[in-house]
Backbone as CSV, one residue per row, in Angstrom:
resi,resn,N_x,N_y,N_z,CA_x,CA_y,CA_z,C_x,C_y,C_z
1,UNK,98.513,110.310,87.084,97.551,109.229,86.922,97.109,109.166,85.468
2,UNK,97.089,108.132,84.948,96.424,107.708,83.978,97.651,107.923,82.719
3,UNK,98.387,107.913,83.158,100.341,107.483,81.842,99.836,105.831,81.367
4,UNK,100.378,105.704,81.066,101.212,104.189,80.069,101.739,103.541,81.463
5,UNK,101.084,102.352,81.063,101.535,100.911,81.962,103.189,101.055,82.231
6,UNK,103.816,101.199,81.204,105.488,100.775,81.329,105.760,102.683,81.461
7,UNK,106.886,102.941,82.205,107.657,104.017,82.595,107.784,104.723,81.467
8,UNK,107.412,105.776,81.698,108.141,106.911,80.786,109.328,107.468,81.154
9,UNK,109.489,106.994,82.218,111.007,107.979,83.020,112.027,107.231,83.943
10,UNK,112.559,106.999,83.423,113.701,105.687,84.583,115.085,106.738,85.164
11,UNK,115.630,106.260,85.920,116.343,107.307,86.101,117.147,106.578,87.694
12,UNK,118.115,107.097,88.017,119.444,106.531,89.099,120.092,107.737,89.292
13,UNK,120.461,107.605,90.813,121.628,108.239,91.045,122.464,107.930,92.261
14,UNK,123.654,108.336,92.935,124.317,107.782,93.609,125.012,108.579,93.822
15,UNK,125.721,108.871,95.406,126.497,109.690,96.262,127.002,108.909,97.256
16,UNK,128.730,109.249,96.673,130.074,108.695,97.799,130.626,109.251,98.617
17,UNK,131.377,109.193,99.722,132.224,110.430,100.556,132.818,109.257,101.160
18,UNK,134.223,110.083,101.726,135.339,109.343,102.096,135.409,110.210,103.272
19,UNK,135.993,109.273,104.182,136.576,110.684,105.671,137.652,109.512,106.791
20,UNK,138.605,109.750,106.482,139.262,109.292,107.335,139.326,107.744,106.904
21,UNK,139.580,107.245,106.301,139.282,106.176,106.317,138.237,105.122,105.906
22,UNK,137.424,105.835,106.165,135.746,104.794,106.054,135.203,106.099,104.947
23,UNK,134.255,104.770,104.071,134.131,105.425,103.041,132.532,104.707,102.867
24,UNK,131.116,105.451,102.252,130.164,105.293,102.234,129.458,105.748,100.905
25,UNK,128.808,104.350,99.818,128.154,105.281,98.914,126.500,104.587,98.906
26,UNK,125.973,104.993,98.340,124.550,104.778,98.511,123.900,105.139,96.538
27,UNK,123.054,104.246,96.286,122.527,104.086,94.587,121.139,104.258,94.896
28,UNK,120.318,104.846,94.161,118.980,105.643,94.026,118.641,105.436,93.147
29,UNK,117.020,104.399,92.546,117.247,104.106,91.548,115.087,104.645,91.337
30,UNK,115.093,104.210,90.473,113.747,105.128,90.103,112.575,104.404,88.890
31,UNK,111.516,104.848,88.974,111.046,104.936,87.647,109.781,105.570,87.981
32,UNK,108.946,106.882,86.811,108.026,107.627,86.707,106.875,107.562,85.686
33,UNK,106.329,108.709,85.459,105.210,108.085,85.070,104.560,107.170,84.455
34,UNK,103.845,106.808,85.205,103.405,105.526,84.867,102.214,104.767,86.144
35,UNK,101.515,103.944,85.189,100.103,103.841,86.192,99.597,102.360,85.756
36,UNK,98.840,101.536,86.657,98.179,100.403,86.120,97.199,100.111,86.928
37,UNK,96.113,99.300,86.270,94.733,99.105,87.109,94.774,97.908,87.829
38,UNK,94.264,97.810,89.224,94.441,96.732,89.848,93.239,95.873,89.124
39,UNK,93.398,94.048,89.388,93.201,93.197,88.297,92.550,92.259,90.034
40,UNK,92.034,91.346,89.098,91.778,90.058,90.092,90.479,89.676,90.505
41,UNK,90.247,89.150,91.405,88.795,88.340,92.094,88.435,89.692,93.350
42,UNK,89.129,90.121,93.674,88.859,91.631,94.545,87.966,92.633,94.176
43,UNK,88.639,92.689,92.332,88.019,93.756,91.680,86.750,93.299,90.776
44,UNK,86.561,91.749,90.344,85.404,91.526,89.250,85.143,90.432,90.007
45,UNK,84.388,90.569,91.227,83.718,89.105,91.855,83.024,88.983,91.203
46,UNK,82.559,87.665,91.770,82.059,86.553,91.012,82.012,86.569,89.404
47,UNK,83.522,86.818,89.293,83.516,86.577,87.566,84.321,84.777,87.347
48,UNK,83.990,84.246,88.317,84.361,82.831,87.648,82.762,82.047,88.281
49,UNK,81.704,82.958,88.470,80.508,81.568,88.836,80.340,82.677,90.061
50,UNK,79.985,81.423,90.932,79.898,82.819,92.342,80.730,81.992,93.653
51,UNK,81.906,81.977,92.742,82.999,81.947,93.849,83.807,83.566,93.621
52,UNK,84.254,83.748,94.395,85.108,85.063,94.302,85.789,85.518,95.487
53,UNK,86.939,85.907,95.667,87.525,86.293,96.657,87.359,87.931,96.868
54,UNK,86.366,88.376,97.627,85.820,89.536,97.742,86.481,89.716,99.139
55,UNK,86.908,91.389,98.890,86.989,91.704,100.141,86.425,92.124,100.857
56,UNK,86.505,91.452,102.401,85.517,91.925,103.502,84.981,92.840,103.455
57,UNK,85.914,94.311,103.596,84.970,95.672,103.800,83.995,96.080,102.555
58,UNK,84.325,95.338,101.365,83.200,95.540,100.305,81.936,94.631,100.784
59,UNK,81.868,93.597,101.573,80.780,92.805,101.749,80.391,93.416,103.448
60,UNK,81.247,93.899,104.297,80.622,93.740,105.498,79.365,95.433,104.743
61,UNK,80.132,96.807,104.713,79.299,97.846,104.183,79.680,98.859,103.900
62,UNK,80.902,98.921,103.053,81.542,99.949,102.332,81.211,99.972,101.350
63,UNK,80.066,98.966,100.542,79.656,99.661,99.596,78.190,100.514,99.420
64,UNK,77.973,100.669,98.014,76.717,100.948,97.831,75.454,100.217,97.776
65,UNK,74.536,100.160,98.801,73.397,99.308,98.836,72.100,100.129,98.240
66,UNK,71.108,99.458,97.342,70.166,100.682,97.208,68.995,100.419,98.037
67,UNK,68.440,101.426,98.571,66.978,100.911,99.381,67.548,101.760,100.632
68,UNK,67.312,101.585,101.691,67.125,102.231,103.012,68.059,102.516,103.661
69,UNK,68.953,101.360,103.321,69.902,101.852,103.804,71.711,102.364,103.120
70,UNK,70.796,103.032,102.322,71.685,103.350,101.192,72.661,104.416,101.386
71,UNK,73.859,104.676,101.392,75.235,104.739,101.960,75.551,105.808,100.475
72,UNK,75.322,106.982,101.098,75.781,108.252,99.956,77.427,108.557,99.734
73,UNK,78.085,107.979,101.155,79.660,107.636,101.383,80.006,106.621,100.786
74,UNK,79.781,105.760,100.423,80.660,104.118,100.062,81.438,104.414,99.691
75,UNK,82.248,103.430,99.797,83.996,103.504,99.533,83.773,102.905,97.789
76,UNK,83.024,102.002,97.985,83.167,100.740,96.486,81.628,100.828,96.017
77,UNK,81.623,100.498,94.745,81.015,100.850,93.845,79.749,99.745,94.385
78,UNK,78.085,99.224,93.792,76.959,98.426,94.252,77.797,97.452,93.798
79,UNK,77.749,96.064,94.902,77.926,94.535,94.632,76.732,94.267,93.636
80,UNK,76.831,93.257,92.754,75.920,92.437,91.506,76.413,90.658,91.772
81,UNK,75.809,90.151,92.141,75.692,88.640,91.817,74.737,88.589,90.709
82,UNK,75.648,87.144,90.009,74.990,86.344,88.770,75.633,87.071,87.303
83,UNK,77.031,87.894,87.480,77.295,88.018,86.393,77.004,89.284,85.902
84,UNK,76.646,90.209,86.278,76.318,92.018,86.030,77.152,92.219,85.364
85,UNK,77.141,92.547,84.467,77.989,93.944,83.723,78.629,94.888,84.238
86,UNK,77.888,94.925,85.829,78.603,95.841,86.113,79.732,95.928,86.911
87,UNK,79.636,94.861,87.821,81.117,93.984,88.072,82.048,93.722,86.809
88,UNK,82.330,94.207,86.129,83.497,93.570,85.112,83.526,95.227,84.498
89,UNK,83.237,96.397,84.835,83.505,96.883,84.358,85.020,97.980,84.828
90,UNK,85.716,98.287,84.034,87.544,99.059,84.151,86.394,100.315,85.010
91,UNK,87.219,101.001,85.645,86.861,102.147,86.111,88.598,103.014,86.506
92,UNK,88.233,104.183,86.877,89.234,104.817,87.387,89.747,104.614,89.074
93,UNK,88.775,103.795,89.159,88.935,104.044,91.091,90.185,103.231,91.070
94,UNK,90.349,102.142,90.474,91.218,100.865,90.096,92.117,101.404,89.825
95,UNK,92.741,102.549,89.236,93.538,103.110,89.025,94.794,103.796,89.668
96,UNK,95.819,103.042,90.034,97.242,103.322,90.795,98.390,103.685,89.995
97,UNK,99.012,104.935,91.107,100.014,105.695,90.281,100.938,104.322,90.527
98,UNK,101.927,104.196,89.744,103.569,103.466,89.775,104.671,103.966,89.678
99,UNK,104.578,105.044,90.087,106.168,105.586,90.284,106.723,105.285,91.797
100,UNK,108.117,105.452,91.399,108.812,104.644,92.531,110.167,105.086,92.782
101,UNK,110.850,105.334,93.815,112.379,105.937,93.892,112.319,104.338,95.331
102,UNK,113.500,104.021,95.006,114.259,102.860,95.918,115.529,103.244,96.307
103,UNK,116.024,102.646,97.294,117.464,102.705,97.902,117.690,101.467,96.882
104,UNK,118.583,101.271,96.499,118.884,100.026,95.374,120.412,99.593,96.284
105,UNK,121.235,100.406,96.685,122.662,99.546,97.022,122.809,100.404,98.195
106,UNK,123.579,99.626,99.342,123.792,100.825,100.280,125.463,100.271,100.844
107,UNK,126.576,100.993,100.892,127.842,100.037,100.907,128.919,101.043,101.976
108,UNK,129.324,100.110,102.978,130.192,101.319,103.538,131.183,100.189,103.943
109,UNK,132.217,101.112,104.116,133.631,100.305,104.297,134.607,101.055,104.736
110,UNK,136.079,100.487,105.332,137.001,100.810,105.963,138.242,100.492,105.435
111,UNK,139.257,101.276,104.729,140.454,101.308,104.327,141.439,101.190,105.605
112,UNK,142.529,99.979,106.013,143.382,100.284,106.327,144.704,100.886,105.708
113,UNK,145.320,101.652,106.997,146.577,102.079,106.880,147.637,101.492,106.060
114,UNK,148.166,101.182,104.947,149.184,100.571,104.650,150.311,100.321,105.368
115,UNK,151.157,99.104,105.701,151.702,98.607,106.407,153.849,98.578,105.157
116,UNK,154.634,99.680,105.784,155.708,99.304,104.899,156.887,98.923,105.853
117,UNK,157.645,98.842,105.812,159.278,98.701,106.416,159.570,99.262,107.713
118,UNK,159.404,100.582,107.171,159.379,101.693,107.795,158.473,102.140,108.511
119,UNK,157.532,101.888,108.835,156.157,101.920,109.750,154.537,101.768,108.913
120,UNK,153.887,102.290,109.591,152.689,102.881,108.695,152.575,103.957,108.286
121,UNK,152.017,103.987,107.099,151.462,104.917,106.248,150.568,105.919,106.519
């Protein structure tokens, strides 16, 4: 957590086998450290006015409320309407690893017998 936006580490690999005929290879493809902060109307409501696409469990009561019924667990940081400072501010919670290994190709196939004069091969 907390690398450079773009990969420090890219990387592939790939394994074939043959048996009888039918033959199977498979490509593995990658990239490592590396991290970026999630962005949007989720994370800085009401930063266009007080429209904002907030998510539910931050408004129904996963977050922090202060007063009585104030939530020592919250998942998300106190809601601010009208423009707070403190809605717009980067934090670490926002913060997602990006590394990644994928199946990239997956290929299998069947060789026939060659066909000569004289029979098969």
């Amino acid at each position: 957590m907390g690398a450079t936006r773009y990969p420090n580490l890219t990387y592939g690999f790939g394994l074939s086998a043959n048996w009888k005929g039918f033959d199977a290879s498979v490509l593995f493809q990658g990239a490592g450290k590396s991290s970026f902060f999630i962005n949007g109307y989720t994370v800085y409501p009401f930063s266009s006015g007080d429209w904002g696409n907030i998510l539910t469990d931050v408004i129904e009561s996963n977050r922090w409320i202060l007063g009585e019924n104030e939530d020592v667990n919250a998942v998300y940081p106190r809601l601010s309407y009208n423009g707070s400072a403190n809605n717009y501010r980067a934090s670490s919670y926002w913060l997602r690893e990006s590394s990644y290994m994928r199946l990239k190709t997956i290929d299998a196939g069947y060789t026939f017998p060659k066909c000569s004069p004289t029979g098969w091969e």
